[in-house]
Biopython code that builds the backbone (N, CA, C, O; Angstrom):
import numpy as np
from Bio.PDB.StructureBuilder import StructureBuilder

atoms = [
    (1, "UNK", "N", (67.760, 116.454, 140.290)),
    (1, "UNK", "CA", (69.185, 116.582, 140.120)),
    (1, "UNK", "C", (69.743, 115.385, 139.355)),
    (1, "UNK", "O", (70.616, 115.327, 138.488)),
    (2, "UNK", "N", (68.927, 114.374, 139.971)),
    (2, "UNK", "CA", (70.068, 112.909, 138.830)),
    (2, "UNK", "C", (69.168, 112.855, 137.449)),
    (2, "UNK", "O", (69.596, 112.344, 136.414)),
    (3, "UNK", "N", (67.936, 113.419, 137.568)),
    (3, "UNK", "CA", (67.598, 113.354, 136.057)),
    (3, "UNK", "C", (68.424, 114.295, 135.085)),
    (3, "UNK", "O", (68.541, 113.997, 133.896)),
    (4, "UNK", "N", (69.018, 115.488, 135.643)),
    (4, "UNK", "CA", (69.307, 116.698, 135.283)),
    (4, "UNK", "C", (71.046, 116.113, 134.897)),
    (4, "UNK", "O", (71.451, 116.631, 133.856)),
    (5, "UNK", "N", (71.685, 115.515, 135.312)),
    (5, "UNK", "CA", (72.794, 114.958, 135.317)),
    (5, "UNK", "C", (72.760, 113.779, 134.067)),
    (5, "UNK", "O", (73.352, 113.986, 133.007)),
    (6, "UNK", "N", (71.872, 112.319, 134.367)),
    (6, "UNK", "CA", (71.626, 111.507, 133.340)),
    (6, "UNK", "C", (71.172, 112.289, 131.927)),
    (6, "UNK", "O", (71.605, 111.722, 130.924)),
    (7, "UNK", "N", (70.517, 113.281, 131.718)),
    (7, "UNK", "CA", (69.856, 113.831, 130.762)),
    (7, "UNK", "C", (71.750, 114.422, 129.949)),
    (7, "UNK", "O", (71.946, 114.143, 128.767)),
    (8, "UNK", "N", (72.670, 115.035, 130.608)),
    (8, "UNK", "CA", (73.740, 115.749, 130.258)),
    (8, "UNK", "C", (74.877, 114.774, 129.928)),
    (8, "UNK", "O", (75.905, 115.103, 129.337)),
    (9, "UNK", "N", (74.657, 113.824, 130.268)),
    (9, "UNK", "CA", (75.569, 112.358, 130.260)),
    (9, "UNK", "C", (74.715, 111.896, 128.937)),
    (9, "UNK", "O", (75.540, 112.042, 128.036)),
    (10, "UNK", "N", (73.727, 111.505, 128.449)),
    (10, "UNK", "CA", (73.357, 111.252, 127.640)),
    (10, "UNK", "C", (73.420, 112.297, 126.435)),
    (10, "UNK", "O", (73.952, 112.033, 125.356)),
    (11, "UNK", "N", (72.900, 113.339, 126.702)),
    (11, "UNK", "CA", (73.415, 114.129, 125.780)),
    (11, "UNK", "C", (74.478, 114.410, 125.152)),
    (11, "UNK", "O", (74.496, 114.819, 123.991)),
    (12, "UNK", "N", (75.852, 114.141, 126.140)),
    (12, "UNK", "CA", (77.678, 114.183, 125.756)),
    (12, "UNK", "C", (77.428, 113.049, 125.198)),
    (12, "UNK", "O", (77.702, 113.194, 124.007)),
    (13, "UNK", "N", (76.988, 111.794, 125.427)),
    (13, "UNK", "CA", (77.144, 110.765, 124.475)),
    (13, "UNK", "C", (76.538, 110.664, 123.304)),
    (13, "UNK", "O", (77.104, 109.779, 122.661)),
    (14, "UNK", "N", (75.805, 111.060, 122.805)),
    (14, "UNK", "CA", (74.961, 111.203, 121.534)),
    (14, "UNK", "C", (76.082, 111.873, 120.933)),
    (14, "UNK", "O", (76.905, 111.320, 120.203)),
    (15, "UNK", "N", (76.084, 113.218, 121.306)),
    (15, "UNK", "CA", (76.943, 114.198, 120.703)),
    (15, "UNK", "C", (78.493, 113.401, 120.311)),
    (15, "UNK", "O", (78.965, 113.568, 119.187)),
    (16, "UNK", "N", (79.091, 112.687, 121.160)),
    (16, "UNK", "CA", (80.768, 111.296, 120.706)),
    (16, "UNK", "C", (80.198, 110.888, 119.619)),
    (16, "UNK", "O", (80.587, 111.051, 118.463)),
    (17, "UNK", "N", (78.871, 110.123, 120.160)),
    (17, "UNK", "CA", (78.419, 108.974, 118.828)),
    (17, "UNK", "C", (78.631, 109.707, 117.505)),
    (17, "UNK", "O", (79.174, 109.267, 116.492)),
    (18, "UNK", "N", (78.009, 111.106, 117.748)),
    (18, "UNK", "CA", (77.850, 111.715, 115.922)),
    (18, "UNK", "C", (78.979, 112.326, 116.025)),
    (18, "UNK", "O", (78.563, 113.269, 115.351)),
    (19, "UNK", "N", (79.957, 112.612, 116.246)),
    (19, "UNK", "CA", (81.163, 113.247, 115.932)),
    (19, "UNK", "C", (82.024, 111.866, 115.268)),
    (19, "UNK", "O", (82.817, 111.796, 114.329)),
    (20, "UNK", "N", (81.549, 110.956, 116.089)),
    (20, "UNK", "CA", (82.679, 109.533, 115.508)),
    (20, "UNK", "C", (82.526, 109.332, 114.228)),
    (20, "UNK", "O", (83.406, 109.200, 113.377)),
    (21, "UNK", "N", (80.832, 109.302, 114.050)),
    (21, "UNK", "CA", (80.700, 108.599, 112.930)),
    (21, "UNK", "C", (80.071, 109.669, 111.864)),
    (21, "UNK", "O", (79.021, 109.388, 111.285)),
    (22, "UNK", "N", (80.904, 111.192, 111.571)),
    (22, "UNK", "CA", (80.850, 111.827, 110.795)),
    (22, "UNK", "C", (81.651, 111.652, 110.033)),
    (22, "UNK", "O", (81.551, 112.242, 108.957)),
    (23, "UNK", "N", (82.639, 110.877, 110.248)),
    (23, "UNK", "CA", (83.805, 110.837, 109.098)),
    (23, "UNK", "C", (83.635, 109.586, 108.179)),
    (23, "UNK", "O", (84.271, 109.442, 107.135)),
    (24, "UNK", "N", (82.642, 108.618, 108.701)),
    (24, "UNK", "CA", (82.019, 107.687, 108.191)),
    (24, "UNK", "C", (81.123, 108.048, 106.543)),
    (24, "UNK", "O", (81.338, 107.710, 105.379)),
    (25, "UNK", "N", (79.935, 109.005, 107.312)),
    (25, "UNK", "CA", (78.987, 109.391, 106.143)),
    (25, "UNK", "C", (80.114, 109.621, 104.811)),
    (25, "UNK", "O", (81.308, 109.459, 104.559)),
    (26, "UNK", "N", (78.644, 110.191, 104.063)),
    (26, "UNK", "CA", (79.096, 110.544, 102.471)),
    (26, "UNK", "C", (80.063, 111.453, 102.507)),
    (26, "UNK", "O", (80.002, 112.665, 102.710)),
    (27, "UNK", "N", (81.029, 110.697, 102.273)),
    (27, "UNK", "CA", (82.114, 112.023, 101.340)),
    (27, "UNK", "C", (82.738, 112.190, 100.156)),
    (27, "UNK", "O", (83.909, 112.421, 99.852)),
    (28, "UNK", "N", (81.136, 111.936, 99.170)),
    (28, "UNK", "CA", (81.272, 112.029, 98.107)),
    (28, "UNK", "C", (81.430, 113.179, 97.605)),
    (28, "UNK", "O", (80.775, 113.860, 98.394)),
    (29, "UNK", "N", (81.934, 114.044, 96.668)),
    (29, "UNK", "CA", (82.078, 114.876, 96.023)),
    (29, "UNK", "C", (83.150, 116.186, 97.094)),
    (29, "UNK", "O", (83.437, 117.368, 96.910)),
    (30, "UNK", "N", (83.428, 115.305, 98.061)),
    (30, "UNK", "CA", (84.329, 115.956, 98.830)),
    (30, "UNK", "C", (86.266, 116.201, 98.017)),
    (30, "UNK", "O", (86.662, 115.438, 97.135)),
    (31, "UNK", "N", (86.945, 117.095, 98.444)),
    (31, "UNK", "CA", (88.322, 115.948, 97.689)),
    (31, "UNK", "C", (89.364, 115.352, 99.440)),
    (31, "UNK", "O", (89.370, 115.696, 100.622)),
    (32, "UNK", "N", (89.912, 114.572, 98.779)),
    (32, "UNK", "CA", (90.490, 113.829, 99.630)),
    (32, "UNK", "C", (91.985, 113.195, 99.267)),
    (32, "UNK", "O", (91.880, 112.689, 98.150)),
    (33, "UNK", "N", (92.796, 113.094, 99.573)),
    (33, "UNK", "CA", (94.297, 113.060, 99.568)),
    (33, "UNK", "C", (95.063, 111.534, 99.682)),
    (33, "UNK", "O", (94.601, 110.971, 100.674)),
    (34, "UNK", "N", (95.732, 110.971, 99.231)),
    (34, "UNK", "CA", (96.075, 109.559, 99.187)),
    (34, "UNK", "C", (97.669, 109.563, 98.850)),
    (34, "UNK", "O", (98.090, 110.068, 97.810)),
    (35, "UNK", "N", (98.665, 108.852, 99.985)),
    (35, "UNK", "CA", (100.366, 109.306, 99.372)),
    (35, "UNK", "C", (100.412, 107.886, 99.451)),
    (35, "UNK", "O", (99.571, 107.120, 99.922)),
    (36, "UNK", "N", (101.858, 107.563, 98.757)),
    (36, "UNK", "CA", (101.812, 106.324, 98.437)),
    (36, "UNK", "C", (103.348, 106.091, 97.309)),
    (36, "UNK", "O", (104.327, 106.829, 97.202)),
    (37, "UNK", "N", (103.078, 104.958, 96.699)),
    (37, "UNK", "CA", (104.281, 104.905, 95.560)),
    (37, "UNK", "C", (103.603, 104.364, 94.380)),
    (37, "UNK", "O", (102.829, 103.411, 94.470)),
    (38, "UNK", "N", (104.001, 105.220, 92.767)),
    (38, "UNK", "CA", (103.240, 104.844, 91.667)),
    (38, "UNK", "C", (103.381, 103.218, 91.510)),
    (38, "UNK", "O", (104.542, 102.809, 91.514)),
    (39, "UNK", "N", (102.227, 102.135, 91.358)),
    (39, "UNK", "CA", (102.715, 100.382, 91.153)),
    (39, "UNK", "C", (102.096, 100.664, 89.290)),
    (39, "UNK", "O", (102.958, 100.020, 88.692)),
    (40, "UNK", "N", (101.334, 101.122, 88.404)),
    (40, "UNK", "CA", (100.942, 101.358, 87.696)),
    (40, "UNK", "C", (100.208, 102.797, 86.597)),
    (40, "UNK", "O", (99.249, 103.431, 87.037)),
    (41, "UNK", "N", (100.517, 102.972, 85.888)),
    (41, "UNK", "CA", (99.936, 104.106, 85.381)),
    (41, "UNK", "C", (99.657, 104.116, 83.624)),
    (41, "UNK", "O", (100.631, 103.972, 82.885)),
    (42, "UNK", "N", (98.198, 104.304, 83.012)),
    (42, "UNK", "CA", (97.780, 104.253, 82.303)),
    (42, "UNK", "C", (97.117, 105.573, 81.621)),
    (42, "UNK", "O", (96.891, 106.625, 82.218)),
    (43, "UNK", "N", (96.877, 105.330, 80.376)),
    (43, "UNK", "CA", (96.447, 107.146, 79.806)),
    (43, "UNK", "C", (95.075, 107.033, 80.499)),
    (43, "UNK", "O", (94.483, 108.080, 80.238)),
    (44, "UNK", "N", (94.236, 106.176, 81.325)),
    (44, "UNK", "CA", (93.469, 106.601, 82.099)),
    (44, "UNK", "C", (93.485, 105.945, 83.659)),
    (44, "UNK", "O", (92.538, 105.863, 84.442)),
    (45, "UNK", "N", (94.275, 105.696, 83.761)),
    (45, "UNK", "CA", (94.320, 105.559, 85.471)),
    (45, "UNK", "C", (95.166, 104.863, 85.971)),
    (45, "UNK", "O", (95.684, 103.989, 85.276)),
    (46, "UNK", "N", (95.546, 105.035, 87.283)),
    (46, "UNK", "CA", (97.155, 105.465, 88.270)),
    (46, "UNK", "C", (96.557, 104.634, 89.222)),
    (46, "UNK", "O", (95.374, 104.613, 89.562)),
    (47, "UNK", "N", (97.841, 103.695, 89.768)),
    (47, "UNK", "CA", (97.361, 102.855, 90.685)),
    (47, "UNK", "C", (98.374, 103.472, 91.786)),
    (47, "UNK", "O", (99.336, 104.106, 91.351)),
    (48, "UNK", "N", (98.247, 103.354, 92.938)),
    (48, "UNK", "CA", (98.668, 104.073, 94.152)),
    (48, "UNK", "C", (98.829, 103.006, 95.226)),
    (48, "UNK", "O", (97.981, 102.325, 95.803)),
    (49, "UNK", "N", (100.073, 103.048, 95.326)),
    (49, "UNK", "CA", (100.666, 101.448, 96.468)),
    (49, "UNK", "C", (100.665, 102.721, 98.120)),
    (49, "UNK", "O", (101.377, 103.689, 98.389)),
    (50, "UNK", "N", (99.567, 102.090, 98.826)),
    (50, "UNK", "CA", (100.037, 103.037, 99.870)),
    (50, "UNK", "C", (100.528, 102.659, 101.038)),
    (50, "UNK", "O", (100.802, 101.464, 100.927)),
    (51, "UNK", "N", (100.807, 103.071, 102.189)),
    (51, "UNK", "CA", (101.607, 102.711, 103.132)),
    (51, "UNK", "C", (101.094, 101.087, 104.192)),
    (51, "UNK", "O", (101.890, 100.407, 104.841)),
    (52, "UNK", "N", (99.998, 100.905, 104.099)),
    (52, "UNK", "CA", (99.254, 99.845, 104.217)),
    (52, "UNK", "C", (99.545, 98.707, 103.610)),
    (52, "UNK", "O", (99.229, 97.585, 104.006)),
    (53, "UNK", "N", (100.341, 99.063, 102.339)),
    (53, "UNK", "CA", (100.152, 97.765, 101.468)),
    (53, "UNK", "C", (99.472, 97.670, 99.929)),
    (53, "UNK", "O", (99.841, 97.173, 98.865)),
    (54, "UNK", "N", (98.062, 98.549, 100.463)),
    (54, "UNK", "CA", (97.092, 98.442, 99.682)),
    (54, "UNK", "C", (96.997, 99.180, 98.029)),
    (54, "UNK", "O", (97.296, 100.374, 98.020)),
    (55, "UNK", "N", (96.703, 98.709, 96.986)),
    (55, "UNK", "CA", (96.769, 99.099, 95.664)),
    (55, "UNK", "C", (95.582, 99.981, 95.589)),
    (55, "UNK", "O", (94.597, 99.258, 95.739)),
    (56, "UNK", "N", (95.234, 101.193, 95.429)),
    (56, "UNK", "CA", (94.063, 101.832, 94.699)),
    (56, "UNK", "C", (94.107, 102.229, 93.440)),
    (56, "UNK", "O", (95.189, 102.718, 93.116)),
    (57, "UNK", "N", (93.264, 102.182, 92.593)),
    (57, "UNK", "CA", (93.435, 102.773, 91.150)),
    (57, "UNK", "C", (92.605, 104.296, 91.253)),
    (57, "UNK", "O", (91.725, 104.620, 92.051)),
    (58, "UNK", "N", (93.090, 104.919, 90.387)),
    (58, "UNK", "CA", (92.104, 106.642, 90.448)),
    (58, "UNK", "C", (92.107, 106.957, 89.042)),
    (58, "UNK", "O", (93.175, 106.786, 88.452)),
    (59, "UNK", "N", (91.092, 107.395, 88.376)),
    (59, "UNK", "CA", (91.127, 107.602, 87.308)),
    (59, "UNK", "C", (91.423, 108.857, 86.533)),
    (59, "UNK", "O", (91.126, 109.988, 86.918)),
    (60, "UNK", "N", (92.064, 108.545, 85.353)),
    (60, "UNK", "CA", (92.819, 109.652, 85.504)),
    (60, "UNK", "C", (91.995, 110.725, 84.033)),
    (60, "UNK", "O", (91.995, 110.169, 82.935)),
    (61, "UNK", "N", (91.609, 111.603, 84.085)),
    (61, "UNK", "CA", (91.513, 113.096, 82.807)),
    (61, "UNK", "C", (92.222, 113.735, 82.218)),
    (61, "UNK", "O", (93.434, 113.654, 82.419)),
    (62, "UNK", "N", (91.716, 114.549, 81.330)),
    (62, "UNK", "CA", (92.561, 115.130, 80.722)),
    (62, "UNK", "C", (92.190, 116.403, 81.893)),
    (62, "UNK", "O", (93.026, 117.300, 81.781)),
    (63, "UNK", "N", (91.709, 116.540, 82.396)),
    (63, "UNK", "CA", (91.698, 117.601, 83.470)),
    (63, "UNK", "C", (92.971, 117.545, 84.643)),
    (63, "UNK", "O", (93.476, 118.468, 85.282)),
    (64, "UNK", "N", (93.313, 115.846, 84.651)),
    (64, "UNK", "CA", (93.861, 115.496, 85.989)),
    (64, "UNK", "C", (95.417, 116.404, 85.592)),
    (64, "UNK", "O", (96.029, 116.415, 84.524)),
    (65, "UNK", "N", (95.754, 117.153, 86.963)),
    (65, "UNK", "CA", (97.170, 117.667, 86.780)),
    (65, "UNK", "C", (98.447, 117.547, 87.398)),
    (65, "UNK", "O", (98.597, 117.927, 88.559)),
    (66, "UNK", "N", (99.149, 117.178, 86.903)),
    (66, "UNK", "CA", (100.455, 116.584, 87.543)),
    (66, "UNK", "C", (101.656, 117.710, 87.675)),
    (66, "UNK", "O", (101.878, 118.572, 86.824)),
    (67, "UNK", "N", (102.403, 117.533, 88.937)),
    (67, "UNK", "CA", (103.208, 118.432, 89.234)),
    (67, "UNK", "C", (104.313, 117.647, 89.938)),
    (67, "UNK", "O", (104.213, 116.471, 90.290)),
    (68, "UNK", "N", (105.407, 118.457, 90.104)),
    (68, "UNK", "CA", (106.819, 118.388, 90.750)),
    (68, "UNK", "C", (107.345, 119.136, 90.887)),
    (68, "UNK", "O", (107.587, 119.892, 89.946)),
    (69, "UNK", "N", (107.830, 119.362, 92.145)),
    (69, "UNK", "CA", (108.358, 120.365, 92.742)),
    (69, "UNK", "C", (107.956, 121.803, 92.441)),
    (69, "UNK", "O", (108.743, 122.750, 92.436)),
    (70, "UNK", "N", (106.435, 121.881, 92.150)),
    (70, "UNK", "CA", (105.931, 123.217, 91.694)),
    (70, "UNK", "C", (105.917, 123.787, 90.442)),
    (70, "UNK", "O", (105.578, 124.922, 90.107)),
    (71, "UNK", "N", (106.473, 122.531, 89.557)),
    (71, "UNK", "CA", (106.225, 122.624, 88.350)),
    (71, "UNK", "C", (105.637, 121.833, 87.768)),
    (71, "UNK", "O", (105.707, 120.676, 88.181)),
    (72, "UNK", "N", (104.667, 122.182, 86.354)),
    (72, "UNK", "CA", (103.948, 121.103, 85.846)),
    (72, "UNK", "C", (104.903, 119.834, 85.297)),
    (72, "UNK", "O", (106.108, 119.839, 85.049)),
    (73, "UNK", "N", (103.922, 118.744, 85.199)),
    (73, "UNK", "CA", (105.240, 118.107, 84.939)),
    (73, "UNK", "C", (104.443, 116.963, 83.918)),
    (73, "UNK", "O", (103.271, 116.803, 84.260)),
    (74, "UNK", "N", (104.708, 116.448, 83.172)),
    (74, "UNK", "CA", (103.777, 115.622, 81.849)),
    (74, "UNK", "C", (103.291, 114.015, 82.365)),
    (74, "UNK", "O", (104.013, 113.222, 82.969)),
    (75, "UNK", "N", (102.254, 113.854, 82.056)),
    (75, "UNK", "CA", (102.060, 112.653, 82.458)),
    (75, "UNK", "C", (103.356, 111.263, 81.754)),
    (75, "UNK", "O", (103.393, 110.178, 82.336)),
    (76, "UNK", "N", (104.109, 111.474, 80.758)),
    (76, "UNK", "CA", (104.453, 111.028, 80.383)),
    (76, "UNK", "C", (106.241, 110.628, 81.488)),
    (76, "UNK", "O", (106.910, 109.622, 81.254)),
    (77, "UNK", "N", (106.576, 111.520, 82.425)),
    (77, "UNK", "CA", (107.113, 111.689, 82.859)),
    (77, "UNK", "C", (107.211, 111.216, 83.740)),
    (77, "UNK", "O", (108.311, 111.295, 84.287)),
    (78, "UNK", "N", (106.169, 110.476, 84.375)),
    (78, "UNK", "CA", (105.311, 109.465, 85.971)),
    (78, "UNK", "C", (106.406, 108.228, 85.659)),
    (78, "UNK", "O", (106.396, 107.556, 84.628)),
    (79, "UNK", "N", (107.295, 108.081, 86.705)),
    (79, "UNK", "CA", (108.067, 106.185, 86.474)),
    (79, "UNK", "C", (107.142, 105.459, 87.613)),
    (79, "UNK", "O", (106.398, 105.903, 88.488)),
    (80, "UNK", "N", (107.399, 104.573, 87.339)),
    (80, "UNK", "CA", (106.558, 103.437, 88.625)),
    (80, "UNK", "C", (107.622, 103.379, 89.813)),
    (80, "UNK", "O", (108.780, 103.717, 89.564)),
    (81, "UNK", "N", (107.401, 103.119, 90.613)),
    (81, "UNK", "CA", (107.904, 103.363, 91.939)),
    (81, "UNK", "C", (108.463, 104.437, 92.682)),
    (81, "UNK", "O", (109.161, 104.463, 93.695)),
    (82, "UNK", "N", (107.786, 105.706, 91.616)),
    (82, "UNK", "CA", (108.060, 107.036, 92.419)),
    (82, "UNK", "C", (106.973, 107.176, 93.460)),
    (82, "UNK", "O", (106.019, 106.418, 93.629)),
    (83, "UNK", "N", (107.269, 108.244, 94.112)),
    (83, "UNK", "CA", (106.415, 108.444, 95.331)),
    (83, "UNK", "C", (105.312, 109.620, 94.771)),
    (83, "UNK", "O", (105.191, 110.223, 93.705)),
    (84, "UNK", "N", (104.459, 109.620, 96.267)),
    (84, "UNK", "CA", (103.304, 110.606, 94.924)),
    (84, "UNK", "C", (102.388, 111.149, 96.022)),
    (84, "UNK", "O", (102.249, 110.798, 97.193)),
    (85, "UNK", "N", (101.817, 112.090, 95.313)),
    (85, "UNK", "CA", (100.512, 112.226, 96.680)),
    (85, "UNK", "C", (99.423, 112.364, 95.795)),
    (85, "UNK", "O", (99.936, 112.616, 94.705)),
    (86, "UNK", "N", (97.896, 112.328, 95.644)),
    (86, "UNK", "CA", (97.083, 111.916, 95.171)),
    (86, "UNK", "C", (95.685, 112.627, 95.282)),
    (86, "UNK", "O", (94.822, 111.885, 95.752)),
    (87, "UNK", "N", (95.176, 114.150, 94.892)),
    (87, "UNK", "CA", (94.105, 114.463, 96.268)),
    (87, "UNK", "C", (93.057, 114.166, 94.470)),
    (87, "UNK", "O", (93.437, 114.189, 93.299)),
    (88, "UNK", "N", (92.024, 113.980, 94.956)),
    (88, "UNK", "CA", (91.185, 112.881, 93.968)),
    (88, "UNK", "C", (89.709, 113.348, 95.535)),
    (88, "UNK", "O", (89.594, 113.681, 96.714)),
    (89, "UNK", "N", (88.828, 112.955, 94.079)),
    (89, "UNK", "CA", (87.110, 113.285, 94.597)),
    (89, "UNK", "C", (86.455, 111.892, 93.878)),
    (89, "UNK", "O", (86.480, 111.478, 92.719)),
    (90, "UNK", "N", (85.938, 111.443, 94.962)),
    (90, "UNK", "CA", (85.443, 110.370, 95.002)),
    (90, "UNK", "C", (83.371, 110.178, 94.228)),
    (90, "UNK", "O", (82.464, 110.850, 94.719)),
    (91, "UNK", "N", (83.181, 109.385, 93.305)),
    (91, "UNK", "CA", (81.449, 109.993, 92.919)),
    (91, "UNK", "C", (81.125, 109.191, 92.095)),
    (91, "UNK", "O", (81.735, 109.219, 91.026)),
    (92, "UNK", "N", (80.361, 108.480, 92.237)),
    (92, "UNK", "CA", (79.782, 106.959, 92.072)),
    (92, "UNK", "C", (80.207, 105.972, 91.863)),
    (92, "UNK", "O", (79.863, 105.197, 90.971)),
    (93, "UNK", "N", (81.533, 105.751, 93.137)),
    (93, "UNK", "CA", (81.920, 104.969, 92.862)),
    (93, "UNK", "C", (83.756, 104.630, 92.817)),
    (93, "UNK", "O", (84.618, 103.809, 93.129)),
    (94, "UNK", "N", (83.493, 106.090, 92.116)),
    (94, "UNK", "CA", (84.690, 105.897, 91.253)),
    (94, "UNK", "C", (85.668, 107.100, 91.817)),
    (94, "UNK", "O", (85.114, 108.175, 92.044)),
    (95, "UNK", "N", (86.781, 107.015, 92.006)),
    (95, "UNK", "CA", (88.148, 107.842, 92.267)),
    (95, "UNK", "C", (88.535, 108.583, 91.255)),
    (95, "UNK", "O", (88.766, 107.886, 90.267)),
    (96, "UNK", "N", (88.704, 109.717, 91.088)),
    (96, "UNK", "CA", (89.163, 110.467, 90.230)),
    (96, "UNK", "C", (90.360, 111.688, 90.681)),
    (96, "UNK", "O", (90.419, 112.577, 91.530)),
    (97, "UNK", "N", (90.904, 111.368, 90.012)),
    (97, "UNK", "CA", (92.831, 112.131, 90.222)),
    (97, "UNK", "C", (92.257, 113.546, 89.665)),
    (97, "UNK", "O", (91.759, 113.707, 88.550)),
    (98, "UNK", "N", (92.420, 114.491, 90.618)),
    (98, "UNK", "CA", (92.528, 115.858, 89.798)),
    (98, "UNK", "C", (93.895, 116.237, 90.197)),
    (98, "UNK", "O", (94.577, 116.497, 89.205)),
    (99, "UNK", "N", (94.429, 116.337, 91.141)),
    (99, "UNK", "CA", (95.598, 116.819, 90.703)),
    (99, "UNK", "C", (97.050, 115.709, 91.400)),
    (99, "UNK", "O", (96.886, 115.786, 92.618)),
    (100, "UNK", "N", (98.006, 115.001, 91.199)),
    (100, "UNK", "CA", (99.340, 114.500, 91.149)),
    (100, "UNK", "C", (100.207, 115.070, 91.573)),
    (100, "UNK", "O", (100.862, 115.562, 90.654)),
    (101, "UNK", "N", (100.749, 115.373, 92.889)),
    (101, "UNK", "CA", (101.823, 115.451, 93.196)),
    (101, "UNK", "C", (103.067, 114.651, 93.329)),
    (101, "UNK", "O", (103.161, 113.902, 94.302)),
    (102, "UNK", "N", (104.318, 114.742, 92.208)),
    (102, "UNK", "CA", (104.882, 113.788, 92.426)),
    (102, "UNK", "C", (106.121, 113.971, 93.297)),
    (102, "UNK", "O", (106.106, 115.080, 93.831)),
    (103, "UNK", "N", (107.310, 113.154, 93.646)),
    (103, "UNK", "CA", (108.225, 113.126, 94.483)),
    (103, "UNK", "C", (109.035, 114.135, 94.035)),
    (103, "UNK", "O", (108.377, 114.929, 93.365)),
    (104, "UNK", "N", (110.532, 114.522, 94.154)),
    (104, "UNK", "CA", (111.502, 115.305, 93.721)),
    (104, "UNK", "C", (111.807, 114.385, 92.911)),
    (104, "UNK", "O", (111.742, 113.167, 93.082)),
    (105, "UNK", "N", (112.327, 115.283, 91.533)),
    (105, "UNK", "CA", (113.400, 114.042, 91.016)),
    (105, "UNK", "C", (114.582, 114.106, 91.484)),
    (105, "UNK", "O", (115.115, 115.115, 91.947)),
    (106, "UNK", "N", (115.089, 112.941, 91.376)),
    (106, "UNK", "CA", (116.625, 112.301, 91.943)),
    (106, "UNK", "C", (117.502, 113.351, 90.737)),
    (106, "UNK", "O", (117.162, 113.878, 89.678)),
    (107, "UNK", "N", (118.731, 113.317, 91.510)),
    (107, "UNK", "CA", (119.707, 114.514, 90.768)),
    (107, "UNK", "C", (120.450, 113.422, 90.563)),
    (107, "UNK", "O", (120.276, 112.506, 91.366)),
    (108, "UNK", "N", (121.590, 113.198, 89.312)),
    (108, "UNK", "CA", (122.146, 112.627, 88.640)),
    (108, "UNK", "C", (123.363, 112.160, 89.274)),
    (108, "UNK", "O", (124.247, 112.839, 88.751)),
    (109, "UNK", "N", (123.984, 111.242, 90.254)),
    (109, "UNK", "CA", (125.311, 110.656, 91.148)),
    (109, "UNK", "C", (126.027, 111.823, 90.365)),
    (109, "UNK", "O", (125.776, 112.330, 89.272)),
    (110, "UNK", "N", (127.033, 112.080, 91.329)),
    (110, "UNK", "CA", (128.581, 113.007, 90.325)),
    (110, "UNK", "C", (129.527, 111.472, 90.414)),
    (110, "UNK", "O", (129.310, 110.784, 91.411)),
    (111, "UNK", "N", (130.305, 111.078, 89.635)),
    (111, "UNK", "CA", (130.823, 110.254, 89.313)),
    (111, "UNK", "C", (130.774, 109.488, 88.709)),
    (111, "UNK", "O", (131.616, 109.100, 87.898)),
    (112, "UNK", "N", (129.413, 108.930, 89.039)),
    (112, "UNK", "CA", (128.842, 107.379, 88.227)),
    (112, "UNK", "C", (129.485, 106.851, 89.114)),
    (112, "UNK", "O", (130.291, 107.350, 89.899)),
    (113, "UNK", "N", (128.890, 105.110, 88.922)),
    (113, "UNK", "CA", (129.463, 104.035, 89.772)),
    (113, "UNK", "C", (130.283, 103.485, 90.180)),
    (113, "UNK", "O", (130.875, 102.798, 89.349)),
    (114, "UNK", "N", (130.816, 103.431, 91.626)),
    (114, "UNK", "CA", (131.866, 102.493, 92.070)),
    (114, "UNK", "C", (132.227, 101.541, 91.851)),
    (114, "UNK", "O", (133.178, 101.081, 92.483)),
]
sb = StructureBuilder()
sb.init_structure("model")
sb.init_model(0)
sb.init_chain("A")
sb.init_seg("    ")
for serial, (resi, resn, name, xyz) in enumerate(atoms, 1):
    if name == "N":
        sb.init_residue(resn, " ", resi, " ")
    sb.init_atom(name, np.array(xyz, "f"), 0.0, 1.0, " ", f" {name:<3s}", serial, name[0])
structure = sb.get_structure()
C-alpha cells in the first residue's frame, strides 16, 4: 500500500515537473505574440518597448503585415510611440514580425487647442 501510494506521488510529480517546464523547451518555429509601444522602426526591423521596460527588435519582410483597426495599413504609416501588438516566429535566433497590429488612430480634437 505505501509503495502503491509513493509510486502515485512520484508519478504526480514528474508529471508538474514536465508540464512546468514545457513552456521552457523549443518554441522555435512556433508564432508567439508581444504588445508593447513602437521605440523604433526601420525598413527592416521594429523595436517593441514592452510593459516590463524591455526593448525587443523583430525583423521585419516584405511578407511582414501591418494592420489597424482591420485594415491594412502601410508600413510607412507606423509613428513611434504608438501601441502595437506583435505575433512574430522566432528561428535561429532571430524574431521575425509576420504580422503588426497597430493601435486605433487618434481622431482629430474638434476645436483645436485651449
Amino acid at each position: 500500500m505505501l509503495r502503491r501510494r509513493f509510486a502515485r506521488e512520484t508519478l504526480a510529480g514528474l508529471a508538474a515537473l514536465a508540464l512546468l517546464t514545457l513552456p521552457t523547451l523549443a518554441h522555435e518555429g512556433h508564432s508567439h505574440t508581444a504588445m508593447g509601444t513602437i521605440e523604433a522602426i526601420a525598413a527592416d526591423r521594429l523595436d517593441l518597448k514592452g510593459p516590463d521596460g524591455k526593448v525587443t527588435s523583430y525583423v521585419l519582410t516584405p511578407e511582414t503585415h501591418f494592420e489597424r483597426e482591420g485594415r491594412n495599413e502601410g508600413r510607412e504609416n507606423v509613428r513611434i510611440g504608438e501601441r502595437a501588438v506583435v505575433h512574430f516566429q522566432t528561428k535561429d535566433g532571430k524574431s521575425t514580425a509576420q504580422h503588426v497590429q497597430l493601435g486605433a488612430a487618434k481622431a482629430p480634437s474638434a476645436g483645436g487647442p485651449r
